[in-house]
C-alpha positions in Angstrom: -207.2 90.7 19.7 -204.0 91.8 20.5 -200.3 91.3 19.7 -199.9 88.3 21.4 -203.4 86.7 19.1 -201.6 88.1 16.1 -198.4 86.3 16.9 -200.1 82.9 17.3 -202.2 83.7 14.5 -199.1 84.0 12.4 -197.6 80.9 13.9 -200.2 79.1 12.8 -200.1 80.7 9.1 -196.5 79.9 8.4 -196.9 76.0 9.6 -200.0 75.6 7.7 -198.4 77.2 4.8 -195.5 75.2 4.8 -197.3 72.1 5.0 -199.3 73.2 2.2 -196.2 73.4 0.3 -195.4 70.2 1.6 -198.4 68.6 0.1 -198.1 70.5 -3.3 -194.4 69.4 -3.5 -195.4 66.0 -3.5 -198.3 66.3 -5.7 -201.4 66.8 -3.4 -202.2 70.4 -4.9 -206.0 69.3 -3.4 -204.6 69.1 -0.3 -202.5 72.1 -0.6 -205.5 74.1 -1.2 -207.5 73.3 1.8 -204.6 74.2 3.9 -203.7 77.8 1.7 -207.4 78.4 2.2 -206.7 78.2 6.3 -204.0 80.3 5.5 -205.9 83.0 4.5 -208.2 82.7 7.0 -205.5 83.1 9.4 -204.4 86.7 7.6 -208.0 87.6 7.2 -207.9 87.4 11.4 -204.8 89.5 12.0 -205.4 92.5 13.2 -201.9 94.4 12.1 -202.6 95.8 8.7 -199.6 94.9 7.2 -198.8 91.0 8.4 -202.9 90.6 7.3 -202.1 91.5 3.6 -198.7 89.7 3.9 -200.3 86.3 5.2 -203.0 86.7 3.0 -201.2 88.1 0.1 -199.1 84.8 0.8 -202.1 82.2 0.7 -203.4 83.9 -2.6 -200.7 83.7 -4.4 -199.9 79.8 -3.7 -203.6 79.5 -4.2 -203.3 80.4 -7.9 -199.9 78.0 -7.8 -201.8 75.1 -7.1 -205.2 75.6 -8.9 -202.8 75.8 -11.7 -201.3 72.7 -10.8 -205.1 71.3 -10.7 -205.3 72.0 -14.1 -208.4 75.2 -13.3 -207.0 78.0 -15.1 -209.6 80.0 -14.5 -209.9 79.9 -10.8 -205.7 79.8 -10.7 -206.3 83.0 -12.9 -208.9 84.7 -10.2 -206.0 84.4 -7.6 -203.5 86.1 -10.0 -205.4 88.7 -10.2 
């Protein structure tokens, strides 16, 4: 991979992000999770050290968010920490 793949790659994290936040704004925190899980797949594919973590770090984080909203403390918990 080079720049170039890691540009796309991060593209395609911030629309899929945003439309996870999307779906967890109007109440879908399922849906929401499917799409902060391609998320992280997407930072987990970067090459560049520091967008991985950020991307990543990103999808984790909103993760927790909507497991929470999901009522699953304990796996919203697991992406806390």
């Amino acid at each position: 991979m080079n720049e170039e793949d890691d540009a796309a790659l991060v593209q395609q994290a911030k629309q899929l992000l945003s439309a996870g936040n999307a779906k967890e704004a109007r109440g879908d925190a399922t849906g929401a999770v499917q799409l902060y899980e391609q998320v992280r797949a997407c930072g987990r594919r970067i090459k560049d050290v520091k967008q991985a973590k950020l991307w990543e770090g990103r999808a984790v984080g909103n993760l927790g968010t909507a497991y929470n909203s999901l009522g699953q403390i304990e796996r919203a918990i697991e992406h806390y920490t």
